[in-house]
N, C-alpha and C positions, 0 to 999 in steps of 0.2 A: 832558314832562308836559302839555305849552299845549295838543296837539294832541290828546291825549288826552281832555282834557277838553273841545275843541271837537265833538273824536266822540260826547261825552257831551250836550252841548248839543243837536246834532243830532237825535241818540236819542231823548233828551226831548220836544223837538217831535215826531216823530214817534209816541211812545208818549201823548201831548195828542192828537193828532190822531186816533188811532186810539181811543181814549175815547171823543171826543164823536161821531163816528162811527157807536159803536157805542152810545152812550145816545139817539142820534136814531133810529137806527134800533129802538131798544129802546118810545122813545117812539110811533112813526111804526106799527107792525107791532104793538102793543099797543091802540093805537085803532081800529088797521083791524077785530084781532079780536075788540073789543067791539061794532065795528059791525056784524058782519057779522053774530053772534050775538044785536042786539039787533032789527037790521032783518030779517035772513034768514035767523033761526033757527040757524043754522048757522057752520061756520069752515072757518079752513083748518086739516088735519090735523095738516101736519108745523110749521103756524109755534109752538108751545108748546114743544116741545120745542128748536125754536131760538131762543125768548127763554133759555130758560134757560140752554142753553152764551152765551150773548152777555150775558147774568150775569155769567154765570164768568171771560169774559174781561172784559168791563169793571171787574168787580173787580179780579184778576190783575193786570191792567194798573197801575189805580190803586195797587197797592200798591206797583209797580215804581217807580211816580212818586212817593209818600209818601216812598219809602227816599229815592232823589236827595237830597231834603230832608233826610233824617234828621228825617224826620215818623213813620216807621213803628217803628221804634224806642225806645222813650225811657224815662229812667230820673228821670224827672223829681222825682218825688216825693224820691228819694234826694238828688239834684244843688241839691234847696235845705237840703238840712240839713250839708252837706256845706261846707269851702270851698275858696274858687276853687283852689286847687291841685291838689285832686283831679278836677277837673271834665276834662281832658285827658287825666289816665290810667283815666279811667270810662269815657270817651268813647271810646277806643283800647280798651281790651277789652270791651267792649260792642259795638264796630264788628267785631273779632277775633271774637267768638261769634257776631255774626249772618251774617257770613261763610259761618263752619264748619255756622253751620246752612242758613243756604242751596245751601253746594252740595251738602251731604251730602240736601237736602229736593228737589235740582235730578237729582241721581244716582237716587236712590227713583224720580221723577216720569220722568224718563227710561227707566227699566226698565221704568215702569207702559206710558208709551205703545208702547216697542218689543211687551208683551205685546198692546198690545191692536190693533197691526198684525199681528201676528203669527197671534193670534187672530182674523182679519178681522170683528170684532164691528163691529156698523152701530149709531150712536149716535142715528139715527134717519131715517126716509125724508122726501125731497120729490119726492111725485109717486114715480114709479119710480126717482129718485134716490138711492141707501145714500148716508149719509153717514157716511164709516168712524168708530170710536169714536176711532182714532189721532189723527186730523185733527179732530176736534170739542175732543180733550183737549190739542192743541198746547200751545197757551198754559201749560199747567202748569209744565213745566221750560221755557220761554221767560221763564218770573217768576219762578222761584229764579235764573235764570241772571243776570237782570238785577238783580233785589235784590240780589245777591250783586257785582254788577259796580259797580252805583249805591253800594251802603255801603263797599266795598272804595274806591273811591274817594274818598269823605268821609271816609278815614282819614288823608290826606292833602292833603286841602280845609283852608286855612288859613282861619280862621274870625274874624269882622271882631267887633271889639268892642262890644256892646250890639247887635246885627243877625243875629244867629245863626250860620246858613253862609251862606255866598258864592253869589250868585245864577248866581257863573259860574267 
């Protein structure tokens, strides 16, 4: 299980990494085309429609890193009127359901993007570039897969007294 969750640490990082990444660039490509539009009238065509998949993954993403935490989650409101005994068996089917919903929402998401390779739908151009709708909507079951992998996880994260979960 050590190694398991070393692979999970890794992950993490990685899924940090690929966040700020994509909020600098979100940042960076957002200024360019208010400048472009305030100084030169104009823009680039195809960069709006790739802030917005790069939205959708920086969201995505984050929420793959909220779950790790058992941030995305929470039954909070419950879990104080409740006591501490039940707080572990809340937490274990609560973890079970968000599971079952992620791969069952990882399954959907994956059918969606097989259709939309399938269908060679172009999610938008750069330049003469298609960029296929398959490959723009990646990320979708990449984030059920991982939500589902991160909480599946913290079903079995022993959890430190007054500190939440386990930072590792």
């Amino acid at each position: 299980m050590k190694l398991i969750f070393k692979f999970e640490n890794c992950l993490v990082r990685a899924e940090k990494g690929l966040i700020v990444s994509f909020i600098f660039l979100l940042v960076a490509l957002s200024f360019l085309q208010v400048l472009l539009r305030l100084l030169f009238h104009s823009g680039i065509v195809w960069l709006d429609p790739l802030l917005r998949h790069l939205v959708l993954w920086a969201g995505l993403l984050g929420a793959a890193v909220a779950s790790r935490y058992a941030k995305h989650f929470a039954l909070d409101a419950l879990v104080k009127f409740l006591p501490g005994r039940f707080h572990r068996p809340l937490n274990l089917s609560t973890g079970i359901f968000a599971v079952l919903v992620s791969g069952t929402l990882f399954y959907a998401a994956a059918k969606f993007i097989k259709d939309e390779f399938s269908s060679s739908s172009i999610a938008f151009y750069a330049g003469d570039f298609g960029v296929k709708g398959g490959w723009a909507g990646m990320v979708i079951p990449a984030a059920f897969i991982l939500i589902a992998f991160h909480t599946l996880l913290n079903i079995f994260r022993r959890e430190d007294k007054g500190q939440g979960r386990r930072a590792g």
